[in-house]
NUTIPA-334216 format. One record per residue (C-alpha): chain; x, y, z; residue in three letters. Coordinates in Angstrom, 3 decimals. Each point is the difference from the previous one (the first is absolute). Example, Ala and Ser with C-alpha at 12.3 -4.5 7.8 and 13.67 -1.06 7.14 Angstrom:
REM residues 2
   kette         px         py         pz   rest
       A     12.300     -4.500      7.800    Ala
       A      1.370      3.440     -0.660    Ser
This chain:
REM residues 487
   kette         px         py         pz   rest
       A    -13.582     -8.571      5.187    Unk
       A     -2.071      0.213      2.868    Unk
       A     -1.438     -3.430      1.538    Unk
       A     -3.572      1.205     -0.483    Unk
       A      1.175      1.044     -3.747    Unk
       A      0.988     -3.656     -0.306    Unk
       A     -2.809     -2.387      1.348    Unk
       A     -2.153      2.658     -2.529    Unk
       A      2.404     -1.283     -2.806    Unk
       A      0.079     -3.295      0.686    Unk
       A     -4.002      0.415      0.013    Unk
       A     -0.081      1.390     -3.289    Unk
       A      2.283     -2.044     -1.791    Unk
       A     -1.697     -3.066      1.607    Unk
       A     -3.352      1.686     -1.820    Unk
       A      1.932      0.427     -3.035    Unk
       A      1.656     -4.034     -0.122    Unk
       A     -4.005     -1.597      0.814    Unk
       A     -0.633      2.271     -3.205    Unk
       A      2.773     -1.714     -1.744    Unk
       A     -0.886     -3.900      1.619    Unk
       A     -3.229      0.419     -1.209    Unk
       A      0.760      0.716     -3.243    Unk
       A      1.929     -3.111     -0.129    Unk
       A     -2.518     -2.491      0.757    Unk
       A     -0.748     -2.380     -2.322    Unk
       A     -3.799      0.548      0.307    Unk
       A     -1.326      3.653     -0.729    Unk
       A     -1.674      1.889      2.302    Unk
       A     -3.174      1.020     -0.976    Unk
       A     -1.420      3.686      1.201    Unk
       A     -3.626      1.276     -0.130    Unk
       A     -0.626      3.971     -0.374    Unk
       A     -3.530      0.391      1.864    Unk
       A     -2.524      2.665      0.001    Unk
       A      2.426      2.047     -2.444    Unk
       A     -1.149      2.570     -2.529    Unk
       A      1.956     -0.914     -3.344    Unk
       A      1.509      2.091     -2.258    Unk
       A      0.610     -1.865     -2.200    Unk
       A      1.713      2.139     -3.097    Unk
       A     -1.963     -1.491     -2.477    Unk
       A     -2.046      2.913     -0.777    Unk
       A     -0.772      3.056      2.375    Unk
       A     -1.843     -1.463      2.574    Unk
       A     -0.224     -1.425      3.509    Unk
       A     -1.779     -3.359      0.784    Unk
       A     -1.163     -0.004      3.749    Unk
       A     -0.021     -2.628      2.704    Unk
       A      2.153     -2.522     -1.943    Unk
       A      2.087     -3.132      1.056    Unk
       A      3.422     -0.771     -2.189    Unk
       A      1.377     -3.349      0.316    Unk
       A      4.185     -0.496     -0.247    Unk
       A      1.538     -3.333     -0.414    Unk
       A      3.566      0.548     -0.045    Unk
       A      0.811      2.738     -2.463    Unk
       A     -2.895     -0.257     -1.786    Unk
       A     -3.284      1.691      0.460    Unk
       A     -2.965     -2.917     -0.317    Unk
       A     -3.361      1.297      1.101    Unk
       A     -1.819      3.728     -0.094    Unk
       A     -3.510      0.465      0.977    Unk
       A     -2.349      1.310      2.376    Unk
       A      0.779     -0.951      3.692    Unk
       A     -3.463     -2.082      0.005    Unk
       A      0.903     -2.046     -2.579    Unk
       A      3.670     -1.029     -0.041    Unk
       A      0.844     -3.388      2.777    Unk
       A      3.159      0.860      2.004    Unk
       A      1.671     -3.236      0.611    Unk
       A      0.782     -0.530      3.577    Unk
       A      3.869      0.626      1.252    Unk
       A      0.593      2.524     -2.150    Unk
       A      1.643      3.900      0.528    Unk
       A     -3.035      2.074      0.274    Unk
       A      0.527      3.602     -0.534    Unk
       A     -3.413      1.528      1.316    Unk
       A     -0.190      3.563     -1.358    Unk
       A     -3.187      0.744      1.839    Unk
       A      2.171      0.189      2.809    Unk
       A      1.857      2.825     -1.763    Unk
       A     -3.598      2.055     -0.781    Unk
       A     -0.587     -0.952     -3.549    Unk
       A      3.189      0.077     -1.710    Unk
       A      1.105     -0.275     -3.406    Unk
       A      1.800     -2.594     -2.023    Unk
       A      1.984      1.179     -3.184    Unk
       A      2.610     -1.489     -2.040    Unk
       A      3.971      0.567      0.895    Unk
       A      1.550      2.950     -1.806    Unk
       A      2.434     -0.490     -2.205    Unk
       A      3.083      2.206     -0.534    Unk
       A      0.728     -0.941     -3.560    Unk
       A      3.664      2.547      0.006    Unk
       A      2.367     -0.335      2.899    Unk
       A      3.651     -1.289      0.274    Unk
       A      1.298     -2.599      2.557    Unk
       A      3.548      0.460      0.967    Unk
       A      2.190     -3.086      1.373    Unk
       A      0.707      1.932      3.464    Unk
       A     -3.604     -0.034      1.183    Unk
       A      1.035     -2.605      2.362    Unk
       A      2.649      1.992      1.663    Unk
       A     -1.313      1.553      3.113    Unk
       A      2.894      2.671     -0.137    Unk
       A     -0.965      1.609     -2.930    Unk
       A     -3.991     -1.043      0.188    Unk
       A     -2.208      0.771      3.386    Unk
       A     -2.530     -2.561     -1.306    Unk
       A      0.295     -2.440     -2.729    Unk
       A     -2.214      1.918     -3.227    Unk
       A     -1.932     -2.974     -0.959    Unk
       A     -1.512      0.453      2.947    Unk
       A     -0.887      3.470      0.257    Unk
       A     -1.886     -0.662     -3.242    Unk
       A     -2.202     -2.848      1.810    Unk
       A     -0.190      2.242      3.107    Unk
       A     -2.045      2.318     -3.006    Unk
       A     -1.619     -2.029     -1.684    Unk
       A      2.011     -0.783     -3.017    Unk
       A     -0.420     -3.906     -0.827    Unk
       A      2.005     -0.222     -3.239    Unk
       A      2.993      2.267     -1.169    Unk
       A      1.628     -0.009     -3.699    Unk
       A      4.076      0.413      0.235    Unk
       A      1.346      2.538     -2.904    Unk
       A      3.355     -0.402      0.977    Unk
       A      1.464     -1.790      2.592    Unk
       A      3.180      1.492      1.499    Unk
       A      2.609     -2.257      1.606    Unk
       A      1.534     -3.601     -0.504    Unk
       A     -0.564     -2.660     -0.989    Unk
       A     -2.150      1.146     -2.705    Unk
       A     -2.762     -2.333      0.697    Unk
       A     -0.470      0.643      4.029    Unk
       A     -3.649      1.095     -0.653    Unk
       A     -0.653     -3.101     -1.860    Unk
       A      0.730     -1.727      3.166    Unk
       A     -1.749      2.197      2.590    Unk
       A     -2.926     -0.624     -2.849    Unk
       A      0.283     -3.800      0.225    Unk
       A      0.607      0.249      4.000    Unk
       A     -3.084      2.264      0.355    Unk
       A     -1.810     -2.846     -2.364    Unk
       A      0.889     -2.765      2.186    Unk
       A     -0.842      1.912      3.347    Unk
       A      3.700      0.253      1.372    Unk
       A     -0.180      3.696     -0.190    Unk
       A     -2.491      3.025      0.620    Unk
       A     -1.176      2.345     -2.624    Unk
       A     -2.223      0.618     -3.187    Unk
       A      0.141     -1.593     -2.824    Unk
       A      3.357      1.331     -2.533    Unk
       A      0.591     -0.249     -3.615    Unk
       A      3.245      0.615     -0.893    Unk
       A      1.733      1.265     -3.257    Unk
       A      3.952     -0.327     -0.193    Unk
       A      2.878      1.742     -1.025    Unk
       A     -1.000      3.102     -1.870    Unk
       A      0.927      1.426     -3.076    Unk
       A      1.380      3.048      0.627    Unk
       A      2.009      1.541     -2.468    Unk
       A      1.614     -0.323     -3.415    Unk
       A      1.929     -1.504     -1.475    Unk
       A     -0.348     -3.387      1.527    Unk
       A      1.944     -2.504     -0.876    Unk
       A     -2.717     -3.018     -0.650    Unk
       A     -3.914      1.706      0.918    Unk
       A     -0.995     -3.128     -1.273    Unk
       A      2.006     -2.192      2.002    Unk
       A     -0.904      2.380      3.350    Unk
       A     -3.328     -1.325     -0.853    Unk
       A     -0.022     -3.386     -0.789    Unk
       A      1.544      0.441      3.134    Unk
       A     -2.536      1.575      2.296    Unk
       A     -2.118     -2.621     -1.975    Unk
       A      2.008     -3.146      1.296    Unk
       A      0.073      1.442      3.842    Unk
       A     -3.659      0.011     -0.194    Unk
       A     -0.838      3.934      1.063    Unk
       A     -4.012      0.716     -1.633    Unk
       A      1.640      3.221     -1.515    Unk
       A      2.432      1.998     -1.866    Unk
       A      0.627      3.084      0.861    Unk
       A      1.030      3.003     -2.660    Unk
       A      2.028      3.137      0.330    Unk
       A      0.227      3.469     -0.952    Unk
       A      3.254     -0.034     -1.488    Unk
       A      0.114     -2.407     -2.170    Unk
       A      0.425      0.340     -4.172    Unk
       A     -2.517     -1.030     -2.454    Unk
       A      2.016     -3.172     -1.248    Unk
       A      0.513     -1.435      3.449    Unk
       A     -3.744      0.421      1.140    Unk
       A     -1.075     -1.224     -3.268    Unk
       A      2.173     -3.239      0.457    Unk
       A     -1.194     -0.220      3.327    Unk
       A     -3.447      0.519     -0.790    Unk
       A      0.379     -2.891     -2.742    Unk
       A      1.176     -1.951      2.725    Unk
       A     -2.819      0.149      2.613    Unk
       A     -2.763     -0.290     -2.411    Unk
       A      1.781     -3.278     -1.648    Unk
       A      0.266     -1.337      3.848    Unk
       A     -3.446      1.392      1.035    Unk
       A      1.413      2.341      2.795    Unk
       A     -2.149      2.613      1.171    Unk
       A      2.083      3.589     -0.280    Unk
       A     -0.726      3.085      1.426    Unk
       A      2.672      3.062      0.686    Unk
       A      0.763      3.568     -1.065    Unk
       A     -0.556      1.595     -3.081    Unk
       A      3.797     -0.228     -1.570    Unk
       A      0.821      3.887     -0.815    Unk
       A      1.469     -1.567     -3.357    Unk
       A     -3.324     -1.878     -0.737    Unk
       A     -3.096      1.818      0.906    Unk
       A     -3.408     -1.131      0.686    Unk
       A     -1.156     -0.791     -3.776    Unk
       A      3.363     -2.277      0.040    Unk
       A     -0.848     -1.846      3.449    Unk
       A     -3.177     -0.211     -1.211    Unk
       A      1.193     -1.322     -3.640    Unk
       A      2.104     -2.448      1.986    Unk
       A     -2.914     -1.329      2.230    Unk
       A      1.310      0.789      3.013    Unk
       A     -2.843     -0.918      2.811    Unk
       A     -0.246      2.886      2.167    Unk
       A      1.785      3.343      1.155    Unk
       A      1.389     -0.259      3.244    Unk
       A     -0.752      4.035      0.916    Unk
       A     -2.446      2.513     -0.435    Unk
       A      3.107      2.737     -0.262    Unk
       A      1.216     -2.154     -2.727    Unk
       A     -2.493      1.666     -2.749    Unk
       A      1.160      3.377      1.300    Unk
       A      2.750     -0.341     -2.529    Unk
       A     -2.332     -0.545     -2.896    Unk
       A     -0.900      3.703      0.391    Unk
       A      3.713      1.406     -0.240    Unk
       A      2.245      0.352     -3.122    Unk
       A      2.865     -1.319     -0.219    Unk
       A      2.109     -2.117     -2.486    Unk
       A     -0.372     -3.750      0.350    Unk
       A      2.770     -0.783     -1.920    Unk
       A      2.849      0.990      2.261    Unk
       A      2.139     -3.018      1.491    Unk
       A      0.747      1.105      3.743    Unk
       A      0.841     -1.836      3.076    Unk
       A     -2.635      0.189      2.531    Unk
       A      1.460      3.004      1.630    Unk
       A      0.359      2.046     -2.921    Unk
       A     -3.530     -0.641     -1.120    Unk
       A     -1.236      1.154      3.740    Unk
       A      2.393      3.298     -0.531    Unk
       A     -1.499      0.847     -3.845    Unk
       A     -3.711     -0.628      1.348    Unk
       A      0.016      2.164      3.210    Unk
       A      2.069      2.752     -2.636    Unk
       A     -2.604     -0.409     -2.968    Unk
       A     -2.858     -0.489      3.209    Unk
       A      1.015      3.464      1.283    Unk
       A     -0.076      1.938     -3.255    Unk
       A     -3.453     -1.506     -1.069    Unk
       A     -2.383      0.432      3.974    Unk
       A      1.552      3.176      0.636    Unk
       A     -1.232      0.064      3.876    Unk
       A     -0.055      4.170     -0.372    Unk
       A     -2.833     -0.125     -3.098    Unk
       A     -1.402     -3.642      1.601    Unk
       A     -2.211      1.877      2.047    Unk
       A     -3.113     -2.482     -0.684    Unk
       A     -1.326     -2.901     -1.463    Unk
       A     -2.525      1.712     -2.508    Unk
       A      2.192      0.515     -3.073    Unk
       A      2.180     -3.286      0.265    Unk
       A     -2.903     -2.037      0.452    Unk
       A     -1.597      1.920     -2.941    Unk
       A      3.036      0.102     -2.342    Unk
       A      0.408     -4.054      0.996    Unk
       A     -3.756     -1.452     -0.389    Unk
       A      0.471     -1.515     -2.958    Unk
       A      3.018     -1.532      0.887    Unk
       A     -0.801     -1.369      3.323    Unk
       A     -3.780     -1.694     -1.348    Unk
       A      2.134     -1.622     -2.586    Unk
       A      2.240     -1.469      2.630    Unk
       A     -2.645     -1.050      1.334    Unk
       A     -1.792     -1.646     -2.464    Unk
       A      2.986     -1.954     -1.175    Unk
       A      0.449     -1.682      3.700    Unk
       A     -3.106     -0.922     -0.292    Unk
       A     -0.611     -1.160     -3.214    Unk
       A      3.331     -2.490      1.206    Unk
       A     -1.219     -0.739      3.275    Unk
       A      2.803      1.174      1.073    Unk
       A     -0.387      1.037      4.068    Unk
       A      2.085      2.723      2.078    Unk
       A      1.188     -0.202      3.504    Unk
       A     -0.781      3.104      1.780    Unk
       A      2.623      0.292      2.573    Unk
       A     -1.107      3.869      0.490    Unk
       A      0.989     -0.037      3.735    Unk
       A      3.704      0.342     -1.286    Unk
       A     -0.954      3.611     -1.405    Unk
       A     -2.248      0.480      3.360    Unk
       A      2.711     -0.403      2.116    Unk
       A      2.784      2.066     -2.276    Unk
       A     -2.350      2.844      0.971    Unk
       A      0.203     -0.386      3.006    Unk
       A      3.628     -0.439      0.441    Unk
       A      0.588      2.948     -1.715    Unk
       A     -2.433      2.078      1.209    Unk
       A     -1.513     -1.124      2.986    Unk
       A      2.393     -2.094      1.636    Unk
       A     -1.009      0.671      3.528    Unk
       A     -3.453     -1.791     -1.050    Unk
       A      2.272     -2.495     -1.534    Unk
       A      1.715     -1.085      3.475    Unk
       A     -2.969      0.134      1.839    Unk
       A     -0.851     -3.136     -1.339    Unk
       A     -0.557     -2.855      2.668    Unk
       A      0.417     -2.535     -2.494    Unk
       A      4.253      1.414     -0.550    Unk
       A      1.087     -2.310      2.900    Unk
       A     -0.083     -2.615     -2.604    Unk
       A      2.415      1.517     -2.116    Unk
       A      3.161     -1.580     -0.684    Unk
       A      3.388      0.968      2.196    Unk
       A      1.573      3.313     -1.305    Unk
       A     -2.764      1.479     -1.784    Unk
       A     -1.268      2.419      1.782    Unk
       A      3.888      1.112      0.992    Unk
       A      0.217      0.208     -4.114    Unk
       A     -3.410      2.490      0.042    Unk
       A      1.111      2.294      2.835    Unk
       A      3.420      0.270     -2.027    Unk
       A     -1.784      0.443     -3.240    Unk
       A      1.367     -2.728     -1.475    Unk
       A     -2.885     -1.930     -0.472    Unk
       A     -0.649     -1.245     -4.105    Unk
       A     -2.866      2.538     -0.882    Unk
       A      1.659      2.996      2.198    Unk
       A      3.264     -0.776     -2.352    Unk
       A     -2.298     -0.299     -3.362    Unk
       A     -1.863      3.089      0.334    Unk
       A      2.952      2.456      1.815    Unk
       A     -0.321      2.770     -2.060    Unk
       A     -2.572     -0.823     -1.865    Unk
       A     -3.046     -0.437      2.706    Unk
       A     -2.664      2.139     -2.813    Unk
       A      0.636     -3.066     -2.626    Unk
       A     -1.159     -2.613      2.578    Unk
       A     -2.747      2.134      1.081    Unk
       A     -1.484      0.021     -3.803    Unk
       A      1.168     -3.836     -0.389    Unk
       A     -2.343     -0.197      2.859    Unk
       A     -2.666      2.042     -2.057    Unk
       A      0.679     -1.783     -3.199    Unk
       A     -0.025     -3.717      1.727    Unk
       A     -3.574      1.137      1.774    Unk
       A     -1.566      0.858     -3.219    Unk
       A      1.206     -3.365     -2.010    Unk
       A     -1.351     -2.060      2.618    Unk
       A     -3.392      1.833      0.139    Unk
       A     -0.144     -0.413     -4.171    Unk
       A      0.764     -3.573      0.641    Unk
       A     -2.151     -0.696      2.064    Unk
       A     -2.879      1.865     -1.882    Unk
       A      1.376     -1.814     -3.439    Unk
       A     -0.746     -3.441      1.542    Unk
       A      3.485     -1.211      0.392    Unk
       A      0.370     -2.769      2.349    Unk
       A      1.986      1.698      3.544    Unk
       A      2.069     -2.369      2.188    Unk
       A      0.306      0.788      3.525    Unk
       A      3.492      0.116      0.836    Unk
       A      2.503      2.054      1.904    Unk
       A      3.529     -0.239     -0.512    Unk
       A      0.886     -0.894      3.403    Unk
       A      2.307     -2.324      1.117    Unk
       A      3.239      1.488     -1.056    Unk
       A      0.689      1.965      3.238    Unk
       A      1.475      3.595     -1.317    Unk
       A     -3.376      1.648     -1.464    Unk
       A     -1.393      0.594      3.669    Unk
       A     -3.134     -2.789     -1.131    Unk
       A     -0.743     -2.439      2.974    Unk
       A     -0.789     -3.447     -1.327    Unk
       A     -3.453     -0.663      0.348    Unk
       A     -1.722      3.113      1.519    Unk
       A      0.952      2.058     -3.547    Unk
       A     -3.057     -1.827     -1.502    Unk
       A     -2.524      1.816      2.280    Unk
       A      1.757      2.734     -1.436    Unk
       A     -0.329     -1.011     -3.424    Unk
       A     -3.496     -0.685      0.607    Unk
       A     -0.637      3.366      0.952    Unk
       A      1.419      1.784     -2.481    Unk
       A     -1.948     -2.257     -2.792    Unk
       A     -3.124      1.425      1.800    Unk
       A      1.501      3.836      0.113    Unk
       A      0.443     -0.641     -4.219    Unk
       A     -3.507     -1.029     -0.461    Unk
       A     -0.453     -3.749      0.723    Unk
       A     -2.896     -0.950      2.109    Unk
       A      1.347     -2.443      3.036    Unk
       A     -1.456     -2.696     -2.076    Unk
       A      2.312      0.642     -2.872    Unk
       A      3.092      0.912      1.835    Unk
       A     -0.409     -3.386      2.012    Unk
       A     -0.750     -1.630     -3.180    Unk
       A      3.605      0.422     -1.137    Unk
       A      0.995     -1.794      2.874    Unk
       A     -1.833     -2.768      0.030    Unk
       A     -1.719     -0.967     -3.409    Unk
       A      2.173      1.761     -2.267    Unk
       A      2.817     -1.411      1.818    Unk
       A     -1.145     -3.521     -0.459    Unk
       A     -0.753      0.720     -3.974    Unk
       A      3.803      0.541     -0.579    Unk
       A      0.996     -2.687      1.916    Unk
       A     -2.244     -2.393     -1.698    Unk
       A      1.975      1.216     -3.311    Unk
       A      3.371     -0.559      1.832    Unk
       A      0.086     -3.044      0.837    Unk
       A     -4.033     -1.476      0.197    Unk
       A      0.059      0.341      3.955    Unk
       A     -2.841      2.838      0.427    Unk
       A     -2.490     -1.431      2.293    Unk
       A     -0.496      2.488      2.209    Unk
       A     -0.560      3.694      0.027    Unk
       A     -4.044     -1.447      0.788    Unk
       A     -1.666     -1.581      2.525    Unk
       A     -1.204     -3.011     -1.920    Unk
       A      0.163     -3.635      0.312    Unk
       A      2.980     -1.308     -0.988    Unk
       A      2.032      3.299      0.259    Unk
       A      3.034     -0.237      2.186    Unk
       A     -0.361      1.555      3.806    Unk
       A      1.253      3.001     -0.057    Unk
       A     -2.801      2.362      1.938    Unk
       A      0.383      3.154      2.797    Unk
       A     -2.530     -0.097      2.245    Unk
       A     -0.778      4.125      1.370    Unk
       A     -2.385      1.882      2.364    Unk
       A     -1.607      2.100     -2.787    Unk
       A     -0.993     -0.359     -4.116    Unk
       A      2.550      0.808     -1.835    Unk
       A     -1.963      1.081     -3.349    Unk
       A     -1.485      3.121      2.491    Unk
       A      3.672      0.722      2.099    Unk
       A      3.490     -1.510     -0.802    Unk
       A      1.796      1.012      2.671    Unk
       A     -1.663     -2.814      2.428    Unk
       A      1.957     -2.582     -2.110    Unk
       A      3.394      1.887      1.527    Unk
       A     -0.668     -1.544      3.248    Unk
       A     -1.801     -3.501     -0.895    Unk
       A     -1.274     -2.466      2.677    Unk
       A      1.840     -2.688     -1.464    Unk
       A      1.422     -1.516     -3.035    Unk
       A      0.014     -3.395     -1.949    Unk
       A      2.485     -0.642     -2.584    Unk
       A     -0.182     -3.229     -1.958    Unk
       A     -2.289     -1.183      2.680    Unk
       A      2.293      0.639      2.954    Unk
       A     -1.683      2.637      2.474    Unk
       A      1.949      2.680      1.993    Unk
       A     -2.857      1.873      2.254    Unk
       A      1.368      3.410      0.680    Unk
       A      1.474     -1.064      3.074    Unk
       A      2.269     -2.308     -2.015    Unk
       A      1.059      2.906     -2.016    Unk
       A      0.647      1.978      2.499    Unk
       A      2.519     -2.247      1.427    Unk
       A      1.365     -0.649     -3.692    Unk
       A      0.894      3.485     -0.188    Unk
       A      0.913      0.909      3.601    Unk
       A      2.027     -2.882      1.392    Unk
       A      3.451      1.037     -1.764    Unk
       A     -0.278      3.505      1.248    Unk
       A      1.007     -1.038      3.409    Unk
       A      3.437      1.557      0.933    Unk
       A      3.250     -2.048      1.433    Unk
       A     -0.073      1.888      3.150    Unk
């Protein structure tokens, strides 16, 4: 490393440690937003010329810049020095994975938690941790709690039930229940006596669930069962194939006898359009609808995992163009150019099925959407072999809400209020997802209004999460200072 290389370092981590001391002191800092137009999240509006008030994590004054005292010695964050910016709540990503290794530098360019700060993303949900000991993103939770660590807020669900038979689901979560994770997490391939008993379980404990639809269960059983919310938009897609529930396979032979009984059913050569399937299904998919509803019963999106299939498969030269692929983990892109990357493997031979599960997916989420069924805003990312970068996926996902019919309102909704509905039934923690009083700091602070253009919250002037603020120079230097080479 070059000397220059290393005084900028040492700057930069310096930065990085009087983030950290600060969040240490015994006293909280208190910060004043000034001249800032709100949007506050509330309803679809913007509020102009406001003041917001921070005292520690906590957000304790709103109102018009005339009429709110700034105490003296305080952070002052003067927007009208940025032109008349606006002030929304943090985005949360409400489907991700953490993985253990994040802190290795050899297999990550840049830690993830903060590439999702660096975007905005103030609170991420954990569906499946990967790594030991079980409960490491319990303690990066507590850690980023007490201010000894960077990044958003987490919740955290534990070790997953995967597939049947299991040995105890009851005892797998009593003991997810003991470790303290908010969540349980379900799988696909699990048999109707083992969800049931796990089901039985959670509810007796009060332990929020979300997950797959189990192939042996279906949605009228998850939904019999109580299970809290579906982890996927694709996950319905199975709703509208036949295929006999009441086979016990292991996990791989249920993947083989769905793409087999897939194939025979969405013939790619007569699936030349939409018209008839959507015709031949409307019944079907208003139903579906109605009963997610009618249970309250919300669905993550995570639609940028089908976006990006498509263009893996079919336009991968778009795919690698991608600035934001320097953050990918070590070895994936050697596993693309080899085609051994997961979805390359998945759809070999089969690229005109995962073309119409594209189709199919698009066309649930639209009749979701249009059925009133609460959307979550989350991505998948985190996991490191889908080719989905940790925090810039949700501008992404925010984009293709938009593309299926949301207004920017909506789509930002899922992120934010929505988000903060679901957490509020995991675990009673949902104040934020608003700028109100009271609500927890989480806020991105960007040149334009978001409710007319998303795209200016990709490159956001600065970011406060739990009442700590990163100005974009801050994340800048979050995200940069690893990349420096050893030479």
């Amino acid at each position: 490393m070059t000397l220059v290389k290393k005084i900028l370092l040492w700057l930069v981590l310096s930065g990085i440690s009087l983030i950290l001391s600060s969040c240490n002191q015994e006293i909280n800092v208190t910060t004043a937003f000034t001249h800032v137009n709100l949007v506050p999240m509330n309803d679809e509006n913007v509020i102009l010329n406001q003041t917001v008030l921070i005292d520690g994590s906590t957000i304790v004054a709103i109102g018009d810049f005339r009429d709110v005292n700034i105490p003296k010695n305080i952070e002052v964050i003067d927007v009208f020095f940025f032109s008349g910016a606006y002030l929304m709540p943090g985005l949360a990503d409400m489907h991700m994975h953490t993985r253990a290794d994040w802190e290795d530098r050899n297999i990550w360019p840049v830690h993830p938690l903060y590439l999702y700060l660096a975007n905005g993303v103030t609170t991420i949900r954990d569906l499946g941790p990967s790594g030991s000991p079980i409960d490491y993103a319990r303690q990066w939770q507590n850690e980023i709690m007490a201010g000894t660590r960077i990044g958003p807020t987490i919740y955290t669900s534990g070790i997953l039930l995967y597939e049947s038979p299991l040995d105890d689901p009851t005892g797998i979560i009593a003991q997810n229940y003991d470790l303290g994770f908010d969540l349980i997490k379900l799988y696909s391939y699990l048999s109707k006596d083992d969800f049931h008993q796990a089901m039985t379980e959670a509810k007796a404990l009060g332990i929020y669930t979300t997950g797959h639809i189990p192939y042996a269960v279906g949605l009228d059983g998850v939904l019999d069962e109580g299970m809290d919310e579906i982890a996927h938009i694709e996950e319905l897609l199975f709703e509208f194939i036949q295929f006999d529930r009441n086979r016990q396979l292991s996990s791989n032979e249920w993947i083989g006898y769905l793409s087999e009984t897939a194939m025979q059913q969405f013939d790619p050569k007569e699936f030349t359009n939409m018209i008839s399937f959507e015709k031949e299904n409307s019944a079907l998919i208003q139903n579906i609808a109605y009963q997610l509803r009618s249970a309250q019963v919300p669905v993550c999106s995570t639609m940028v995992v089908d976006d990006i299939i498509q263009l893996k498969l079919f336009q991968p030269d778009i795919f690698l163009a991608r600035s934001e692929n320097q953050y990918f983990e070590s070895g994936y892109l050697d596993n693309f150019h080899r085609g051994e990357e997961k979805h390359q493997v998945q759809c070999r031979g089969v690229e005109d099925i995962c073309a119409v599960k594209y189709q199919i997916d698009s066309w649930i989420l639209e009749e979701m959407y249009a059925g009133g069924v609460m959307i979550l805003l989350g991505t998948d990312s985190g996991t490191g072999g889908m080719g989905i970068v940790p925090g810039y996926s949700i501008h992404d996902e925010l984009k293709i809400l938009v593309e299926h019919g949301f207004t920017p309102y909506e789509a930002l909704k899922s992120g934010t209020v929505n988000a903060a509905i679901v957490v509020d039934r995991m675990n009673g923690d949902g104040k934020f997802g608003t700028i109100e009083i009271g609500n927890r700091a989480d806020l991105i602070l960007v040149a334009g209004n978001p409710l007319e253009d998303l795209e200016t919250l990709r490159n956001p002037l600065g970011v406060m999460a739990a009442g700590k603020w990163f100005p974009a120079e801050i994340l800048k230097q979050l995200i940069d200072c690893f990349n420096f080479d050893d030479n």
